[in-house]
C-alpha positions as CSV (number, residue, x, y, z in Angstrom):
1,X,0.0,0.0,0.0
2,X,3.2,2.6,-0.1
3,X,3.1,4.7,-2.7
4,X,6.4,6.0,-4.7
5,X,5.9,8.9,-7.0
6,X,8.1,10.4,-10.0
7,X,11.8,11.0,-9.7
8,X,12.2,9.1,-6.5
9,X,15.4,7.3,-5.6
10,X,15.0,4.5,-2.9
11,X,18.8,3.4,-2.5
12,X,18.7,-0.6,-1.8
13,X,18.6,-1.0,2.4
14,X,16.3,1.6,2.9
15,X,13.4,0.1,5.1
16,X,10.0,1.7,3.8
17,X,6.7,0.6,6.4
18,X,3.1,0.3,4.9
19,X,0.7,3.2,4.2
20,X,3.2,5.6,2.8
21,X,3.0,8.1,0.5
22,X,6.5,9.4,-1.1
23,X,5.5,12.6,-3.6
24,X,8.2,13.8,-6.5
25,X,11.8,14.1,-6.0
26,X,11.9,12.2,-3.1
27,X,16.3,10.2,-2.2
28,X,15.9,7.5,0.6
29,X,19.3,6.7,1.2
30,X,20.5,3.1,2.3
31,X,20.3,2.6,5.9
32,X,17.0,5.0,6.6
33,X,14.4,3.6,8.5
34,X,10.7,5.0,7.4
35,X,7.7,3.5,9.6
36,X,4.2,2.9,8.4
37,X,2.2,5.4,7.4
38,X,4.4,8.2,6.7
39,X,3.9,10.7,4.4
40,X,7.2,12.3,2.9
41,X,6.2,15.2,0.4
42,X,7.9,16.5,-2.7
43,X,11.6,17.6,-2.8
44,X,12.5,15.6,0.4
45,X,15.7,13.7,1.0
46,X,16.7,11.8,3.7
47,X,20.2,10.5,4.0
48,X,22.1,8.0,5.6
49,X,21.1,7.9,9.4
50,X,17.7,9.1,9.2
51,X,15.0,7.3,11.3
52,X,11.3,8.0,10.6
53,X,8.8,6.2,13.4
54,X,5.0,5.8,12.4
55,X,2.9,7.9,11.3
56,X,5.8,11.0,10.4
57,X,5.0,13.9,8.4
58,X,7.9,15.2,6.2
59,X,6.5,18.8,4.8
60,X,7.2,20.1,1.0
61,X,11.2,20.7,0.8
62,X,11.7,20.3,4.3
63,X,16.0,19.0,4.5
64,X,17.5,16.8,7.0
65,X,21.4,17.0,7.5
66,X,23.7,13.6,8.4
67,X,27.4,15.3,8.8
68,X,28.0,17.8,11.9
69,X,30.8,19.5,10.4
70,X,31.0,18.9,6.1
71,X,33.9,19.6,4.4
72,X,34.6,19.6,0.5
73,X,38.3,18.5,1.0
74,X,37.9,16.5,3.9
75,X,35.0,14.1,2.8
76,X,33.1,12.5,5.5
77,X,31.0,10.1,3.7
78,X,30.9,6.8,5.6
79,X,28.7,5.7,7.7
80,X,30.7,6.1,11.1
81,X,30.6,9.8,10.6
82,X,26.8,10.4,10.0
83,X,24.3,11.0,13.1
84,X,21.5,9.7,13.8
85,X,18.3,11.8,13.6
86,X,15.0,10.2,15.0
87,X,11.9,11.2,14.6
88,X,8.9,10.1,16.5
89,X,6.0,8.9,16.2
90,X,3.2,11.0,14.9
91,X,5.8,14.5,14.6
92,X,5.3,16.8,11.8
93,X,8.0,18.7,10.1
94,X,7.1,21.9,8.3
95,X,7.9,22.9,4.8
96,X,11.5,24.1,3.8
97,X,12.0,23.7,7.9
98,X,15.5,22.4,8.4
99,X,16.9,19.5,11.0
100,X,20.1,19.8,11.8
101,X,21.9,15.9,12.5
102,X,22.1,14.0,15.9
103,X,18.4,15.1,17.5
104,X,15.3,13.8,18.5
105,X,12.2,15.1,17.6
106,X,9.7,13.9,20.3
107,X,5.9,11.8,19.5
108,X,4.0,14.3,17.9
109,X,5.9,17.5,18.1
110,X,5.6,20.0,15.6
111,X,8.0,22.0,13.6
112,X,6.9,25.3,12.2
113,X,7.6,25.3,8.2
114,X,11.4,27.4,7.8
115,X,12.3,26.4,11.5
116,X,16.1,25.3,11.6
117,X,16.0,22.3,15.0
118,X,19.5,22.4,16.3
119,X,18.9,20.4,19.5
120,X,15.9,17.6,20.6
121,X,12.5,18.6,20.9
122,X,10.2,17.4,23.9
123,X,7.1,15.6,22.6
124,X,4.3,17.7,22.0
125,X,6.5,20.7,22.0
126,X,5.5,23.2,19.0
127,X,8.6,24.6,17.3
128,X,9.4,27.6,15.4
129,X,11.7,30.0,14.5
130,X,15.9,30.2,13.7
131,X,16.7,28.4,15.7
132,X,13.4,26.4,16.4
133,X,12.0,27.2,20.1
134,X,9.4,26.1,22.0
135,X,6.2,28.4,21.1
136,X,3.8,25.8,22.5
137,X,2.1,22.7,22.6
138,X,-0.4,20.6,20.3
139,X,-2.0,17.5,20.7
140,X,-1.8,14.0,19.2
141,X,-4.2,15.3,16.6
142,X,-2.2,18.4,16.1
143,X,-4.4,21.1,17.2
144,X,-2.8,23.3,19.5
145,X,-3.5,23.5,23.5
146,X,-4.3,25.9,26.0
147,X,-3.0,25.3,29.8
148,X,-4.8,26.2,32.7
149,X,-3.6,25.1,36.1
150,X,-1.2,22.7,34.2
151,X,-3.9,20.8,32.5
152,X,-5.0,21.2,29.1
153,X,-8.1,19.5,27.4
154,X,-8.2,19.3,23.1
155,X,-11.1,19.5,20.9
156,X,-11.0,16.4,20.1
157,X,-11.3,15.4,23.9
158,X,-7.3,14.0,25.0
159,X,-6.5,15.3,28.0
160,X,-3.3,16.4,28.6
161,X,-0.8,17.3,31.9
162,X,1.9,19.7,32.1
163,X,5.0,19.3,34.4
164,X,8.1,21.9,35.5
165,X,6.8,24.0,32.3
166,X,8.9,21.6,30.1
167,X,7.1,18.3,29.9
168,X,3.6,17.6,28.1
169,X,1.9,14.0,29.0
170,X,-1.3,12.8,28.0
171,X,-3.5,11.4,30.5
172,X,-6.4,10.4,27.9
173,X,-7.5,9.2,24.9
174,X,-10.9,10.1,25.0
175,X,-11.3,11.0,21.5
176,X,-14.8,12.9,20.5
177,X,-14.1,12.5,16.7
């Protein structure tokens, strides 16, 4: 049930889940793991050390970096110098947004489209800016919370706790829709 679109290149130990949708001008490099239901849009690539959980949203032109420190006369192209990058289940990366190598983007963060992530981002967090900060907080379904008294409750009827300003758990999955 994946779907490949025109122009991709899917190098040959690149791991691709079920459910996914790859638009144009999309490289998977060998060694990336992508997880079911993904959806990677156009102009994407993700190199050597990328790992894509389920249910990952890859925005329009959005890049992902592999080498800390690239240098035309000193090539670092094996695999012990690229970093991992993970991202988690259910996170959303904006368009033309930028993740820099060697973080974690937590379950079901979300990047604001032209945000540059330097370092790991909590789960839930909502990102944006250069580089990405914490602006807020969404919800599994990506709609964005309001706290009161360190508890937040979505739309859609999670329910959601708030700890030391800094950490967003869900307490329920109460879903209305």
């Amino acid at each position: 049930g994946t779907k490949i679109w025109h122009f991709c290149h899917v190098m040959g130990g690149a791991i691709i889940g079920e459910r996914c949708n790859l638009g144009q001008n999309v490289f998977v490099a060998n060694g990336v793991r992508i997880g079911n239901n993904c959806k990677i849009q156009n102009n994407v690539s993700l190199y050597e050390g990328v790992i894509l959980e389920d249910d990952v949203f890859c925005g329009p032109s959005m890049v992902f970096t592999n080498v800390k420190t690239p240098r035309s006369a000193f090539p670092r192209n094996t695999s012990e110098h690229y970093m991992r990058t993970i991202l988690k289940k259910g996170s959303s990366i904006g368009a033309n947004a930028t993740i820099v190598c060697g973080v974690t983007i937590g379950r079901s963060a979300m990047v604001a489209a032209g945000a540059v992530v330097t370092k790991n981002i909590p789960e839930f967090a909502l990102v944006a800016g250069v580089p990405a900060e914490i602006i807020g907080w969404v919800c599994e379904c990506g709609e964005k919370l309001t706290f009161m008294n360190n508890m937040a409750e979505c739309i859609c009827g999670r329910k959601y706790k708030m700890e030391d300003n800094i950490k967003v758990s869900m307490l329920s999955k109460n879903v209305l829709f």
